[in-house]
Every structure is written in C-alpha cells, then in structure tokens.
C-alpha positions as CSV (number, residue, x, y, z in Angstrom):
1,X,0.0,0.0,0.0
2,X,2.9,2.1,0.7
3,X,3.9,2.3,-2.6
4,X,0.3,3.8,-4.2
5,X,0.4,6.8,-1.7
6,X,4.2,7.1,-2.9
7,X,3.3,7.1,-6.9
8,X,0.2,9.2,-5.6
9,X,2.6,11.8,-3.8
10,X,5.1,11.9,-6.9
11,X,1.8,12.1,-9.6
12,X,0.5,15.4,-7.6
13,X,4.5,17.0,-7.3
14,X,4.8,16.3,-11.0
15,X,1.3,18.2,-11.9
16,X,2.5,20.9,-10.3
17,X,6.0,21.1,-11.1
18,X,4.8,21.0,-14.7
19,X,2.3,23.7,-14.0
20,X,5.0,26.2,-12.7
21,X,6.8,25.1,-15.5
22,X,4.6,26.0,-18.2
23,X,3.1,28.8,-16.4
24,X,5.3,31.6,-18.6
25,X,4.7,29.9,-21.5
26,X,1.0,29.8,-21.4
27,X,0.7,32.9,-23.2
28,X,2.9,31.6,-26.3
29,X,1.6,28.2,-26.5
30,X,-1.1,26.7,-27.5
31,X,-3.5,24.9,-25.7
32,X,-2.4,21.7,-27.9
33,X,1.2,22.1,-27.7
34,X,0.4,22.6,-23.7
35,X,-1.4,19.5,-23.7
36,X,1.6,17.3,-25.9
37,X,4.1,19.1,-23.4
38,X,2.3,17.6,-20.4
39,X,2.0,14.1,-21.4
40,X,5.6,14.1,-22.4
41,X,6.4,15.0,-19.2
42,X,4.0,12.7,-17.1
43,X,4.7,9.8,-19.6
44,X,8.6,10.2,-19.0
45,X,8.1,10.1,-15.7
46,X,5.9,7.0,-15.7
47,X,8.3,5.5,-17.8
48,X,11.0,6.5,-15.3
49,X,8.9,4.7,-12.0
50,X,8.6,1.8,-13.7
51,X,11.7,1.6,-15.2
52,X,14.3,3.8,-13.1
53,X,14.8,4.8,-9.6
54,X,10.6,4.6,-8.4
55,X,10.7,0.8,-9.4
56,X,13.8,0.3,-6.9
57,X,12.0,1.9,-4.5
58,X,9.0,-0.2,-4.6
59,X,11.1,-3.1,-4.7
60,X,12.8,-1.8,-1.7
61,X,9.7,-1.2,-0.1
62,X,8.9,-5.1,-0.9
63,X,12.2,-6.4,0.6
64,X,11.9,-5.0,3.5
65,X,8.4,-6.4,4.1
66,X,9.9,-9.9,3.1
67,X,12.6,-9.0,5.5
68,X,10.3,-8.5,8.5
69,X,8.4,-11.5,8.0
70,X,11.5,-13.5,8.1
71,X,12.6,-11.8,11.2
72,X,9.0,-12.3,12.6
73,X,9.4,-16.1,11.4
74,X,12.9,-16.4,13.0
75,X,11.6,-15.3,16.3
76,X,9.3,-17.8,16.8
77,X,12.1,-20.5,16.3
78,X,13.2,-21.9,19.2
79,X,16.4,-24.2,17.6
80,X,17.9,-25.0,14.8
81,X,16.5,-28.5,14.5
82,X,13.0,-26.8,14.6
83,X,14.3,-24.7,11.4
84,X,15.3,-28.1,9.9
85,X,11.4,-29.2,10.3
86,X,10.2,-25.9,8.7
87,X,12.7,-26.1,6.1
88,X,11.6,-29.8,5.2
89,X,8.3,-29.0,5.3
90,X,8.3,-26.2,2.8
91,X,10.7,-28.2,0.6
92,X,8.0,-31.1,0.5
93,X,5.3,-28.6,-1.0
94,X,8.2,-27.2,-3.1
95,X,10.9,-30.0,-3.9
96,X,11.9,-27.7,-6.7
97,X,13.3,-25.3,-4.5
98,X,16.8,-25.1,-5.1
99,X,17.7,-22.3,-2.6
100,X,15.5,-24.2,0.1
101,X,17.7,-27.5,-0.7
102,X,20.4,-25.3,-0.7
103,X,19.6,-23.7,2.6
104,X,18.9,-27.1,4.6
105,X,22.1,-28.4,3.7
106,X,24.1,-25.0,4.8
107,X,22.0,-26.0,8.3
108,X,23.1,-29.6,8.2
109,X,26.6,-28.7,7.6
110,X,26.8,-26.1,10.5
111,X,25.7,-29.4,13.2
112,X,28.2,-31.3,11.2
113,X,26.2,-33.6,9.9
114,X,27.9,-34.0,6.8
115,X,25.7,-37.2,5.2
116,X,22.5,-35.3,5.6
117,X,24.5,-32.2,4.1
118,X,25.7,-33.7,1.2
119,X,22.0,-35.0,0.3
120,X,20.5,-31.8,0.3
121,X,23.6,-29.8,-1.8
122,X,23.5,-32.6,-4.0
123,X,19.6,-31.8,-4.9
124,X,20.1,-28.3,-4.7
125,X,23.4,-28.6,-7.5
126,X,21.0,-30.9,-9.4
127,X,18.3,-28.1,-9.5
128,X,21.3,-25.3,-10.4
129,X,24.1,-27.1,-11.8
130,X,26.0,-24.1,-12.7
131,X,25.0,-22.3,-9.1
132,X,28.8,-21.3,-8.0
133,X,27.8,-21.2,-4.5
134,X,25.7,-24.0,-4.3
135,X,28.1,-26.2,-6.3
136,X,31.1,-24.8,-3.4
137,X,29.0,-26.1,-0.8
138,X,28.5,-29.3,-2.2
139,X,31.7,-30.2,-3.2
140,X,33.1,-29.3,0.1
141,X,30.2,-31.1,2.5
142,X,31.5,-33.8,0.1
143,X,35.1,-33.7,1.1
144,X,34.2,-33.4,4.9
145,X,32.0,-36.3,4.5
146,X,35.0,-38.6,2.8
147,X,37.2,-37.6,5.4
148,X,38.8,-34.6,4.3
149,X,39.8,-36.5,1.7
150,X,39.8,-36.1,-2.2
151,X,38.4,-38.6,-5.1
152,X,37.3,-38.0,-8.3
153,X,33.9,-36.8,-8.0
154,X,35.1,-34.2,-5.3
155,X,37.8,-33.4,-7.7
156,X,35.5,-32.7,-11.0
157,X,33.2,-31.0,-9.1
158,X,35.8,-28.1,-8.0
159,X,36.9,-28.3,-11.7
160,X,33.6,-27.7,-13.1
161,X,33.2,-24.8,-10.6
162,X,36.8,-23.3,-12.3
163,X,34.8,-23.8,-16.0
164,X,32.5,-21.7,-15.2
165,X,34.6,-19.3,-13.2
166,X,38.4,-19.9,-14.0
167,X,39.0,-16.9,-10.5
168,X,36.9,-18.9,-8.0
169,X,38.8,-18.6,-4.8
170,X,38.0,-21.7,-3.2
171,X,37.8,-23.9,-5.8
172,X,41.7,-23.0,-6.9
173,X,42.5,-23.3,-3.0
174,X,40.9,-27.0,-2.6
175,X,42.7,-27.9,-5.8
176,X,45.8,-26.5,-5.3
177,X,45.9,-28.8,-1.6
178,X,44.2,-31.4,-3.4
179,X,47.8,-31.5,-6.0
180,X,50.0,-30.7,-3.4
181,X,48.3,-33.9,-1.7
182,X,48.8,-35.7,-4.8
183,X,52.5,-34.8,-4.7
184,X,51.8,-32.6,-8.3
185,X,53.8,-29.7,-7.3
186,X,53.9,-27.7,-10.3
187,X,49.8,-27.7,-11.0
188,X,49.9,-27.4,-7.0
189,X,52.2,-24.0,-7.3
190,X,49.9,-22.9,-10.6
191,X,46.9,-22.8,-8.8
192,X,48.4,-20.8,-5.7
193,X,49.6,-18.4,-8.5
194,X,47.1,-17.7,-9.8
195,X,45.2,-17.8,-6.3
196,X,48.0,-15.3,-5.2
197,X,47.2,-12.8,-8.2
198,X,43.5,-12.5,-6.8
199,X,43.9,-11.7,-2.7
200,X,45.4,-8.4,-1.6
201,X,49.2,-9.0,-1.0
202,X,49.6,-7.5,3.0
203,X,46.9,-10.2,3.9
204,X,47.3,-13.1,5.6
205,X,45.8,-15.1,2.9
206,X,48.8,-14.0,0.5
207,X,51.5,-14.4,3.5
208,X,50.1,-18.4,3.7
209,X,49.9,-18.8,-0.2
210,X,53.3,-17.8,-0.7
211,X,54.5,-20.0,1.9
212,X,52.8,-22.6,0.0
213,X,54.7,-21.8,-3.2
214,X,57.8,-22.1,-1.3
215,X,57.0,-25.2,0.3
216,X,56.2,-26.4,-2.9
217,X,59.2,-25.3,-4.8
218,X,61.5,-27.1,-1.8
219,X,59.8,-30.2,-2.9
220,X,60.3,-29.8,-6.1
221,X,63.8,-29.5,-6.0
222,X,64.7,-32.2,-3.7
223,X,66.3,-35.3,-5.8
224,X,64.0,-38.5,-6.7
C-alpha cells in the first residue's frame, strides 16, 4: 500500500512542477502544444517509476516487508533442529526449490552432519548445476564427508566450478591442496599463483599462499 500513496505523492509533485513550468509559456503556446508538453512530461516520468529509480524503491519497499516476516518467522524458532522441520516441510510442497535445498544443507553442515549435508547440496546442484555457490558447498560437504579426503567426484566437481569461473577462490585453494596432496607440485604451485594474483598481498591469505609456493618449490627440488 505504501507504494500507491508514494506514486500518488510523486503524480500530484509532478502536476504541479509541470504547471510552474509551463506557467510563462501559457501565453505563447497553445492549448495543444500545452497539452503534448504535459503528457511528455507525465509519460517520461511514468516510464522512469517503472523503469528507473521509483521501481527500486517499490522493490525496496517489498524487501523489506519480506525482511520483516522472516525476522518475525525467525523469532518464533526456538532451535535450529525446529528450522530443519520448517525447512523440510516447505521443501515437501516445493521439492523444486533449489535455494530451500540449498539452505537445509548450509544448516546440516553447521551441526556437522555431513551425510545429511551432502543429500540436500546434492539436490540443490541438481536443480542449479552451474550455481557457483551452491556447487562450493556441495563439493566441500563432500570432502568433509569422505574424510577430508579427495576422489574424483570431489575433484571434478571443483573443476567444473573453475569452467564456469576460471577466479573462484575456493575452488583453486581445494585444488591447489588437493595436487599438493597428490605430490603434483607444479599444477599445485599454478593454482596458488594464480590464487596469489587475486587476494590483496599484506593479507594473511597471501603471507600463507606464498608459503605454500615455497613449500612447494622445496619439494620440487629435492632429488627423486
């Protein structure tokens, strides 16, 4: 409702703008070109709610209502294993939900239960196969689940996530351990690299990649 006394508001300010505007040109115009002048005017503007600045408002305005009932909804939840119910629920109405899958499995994963984790990332990739966050999560529930531990599904998964995105951050970072692991120094050192080149170099982050290189590089050099 908010939004119709808001159009409402901006319809009346734009009569009368208009009106002011037109006001020393009444006497050489005529009551035609007045009346083209004006629907110009109110036309561009329309054009401008529903295309420009008014439509973000409105959707604003709708957000924040969405926000509020999702505040009002998280209030009333005493634990997370009552979320879990609410979340399964929905998602049994709406199995095509892939940010509800998606969701669940982000919940399952916080209580560390990585089986039930993997199930529900593994419907929500399913649903969005080329989701970059959803396809992250998945692949990494995956690895917790197996141990911490690569295989070859773990492994394609990351490298389907670098297709897409050849800069995804965590996907070069699992990689890059995952060669190092496999004793594959050099595509180990690559992917740091080219990790390197995308974190800010005072960080911490670049501090621990390029100790990585190095250690790396050592191994590389030592005789077979």
């Amino acid at each position: 409702m908010n939004e119709w006394w808001l159009i409402f508001i901006f319809a009346l300010l734009l009569l009368v703008a208009a009106a002011l505007a037109l006001y020393p040109l009444q006497r050489k115009l005529r009551p035609f070109q007045v009346g083209v002048t004006l629907i110009l005017i109110i036309g561009s503007s329309i054009g401008y709610w529903h295309w420009g600045a008014w439509k973000a408002i409105t959707d604003y305005l709708q957000h924040e209502r969405l926000k509020v009932q999702a505040q009002s909804v998280l209030k009333s939840i005493k634990n997370p294993e009552e979320l879990v119910d609410k979340l399964k629920q929905h998602l049994e109405q709406k199995p095509r939900a892939a940010r509800g899958w998606f969701l669940l499995g982000r919940l399952y994963a916080s209580q560390g239960k990585w089986a039930a984790a993997v199930e529900a990332l593994d419907k929500a990739h399913q649903l969005k196969p080329h989701n970059e966050q959803f396809t992250v999560n998945y692949a990494q529930s995956m690895w917790q689940l197996n141990g911490q531990r690569f295989n070859s599904k773990i492994r394609s998964t990351y490298q389907g996530v670098l297709k897409d995105n050849p800069n995804q951050v965590d996907a070069l970072s699992m990689l890059a351990i995952d060669a190092f692991q496999e004793k594959a120094y050099e595509k180990a050192i690559e992917y740091w690299t080219q990790l390197l080149a995308l974190v800010p170099s005072d960080t911490a982050d670049a501090k621990a990649i390029r100790k990585a290189i190095a250690k790396a590089q050592e191994f590389l050099q030592r005789p077979v």
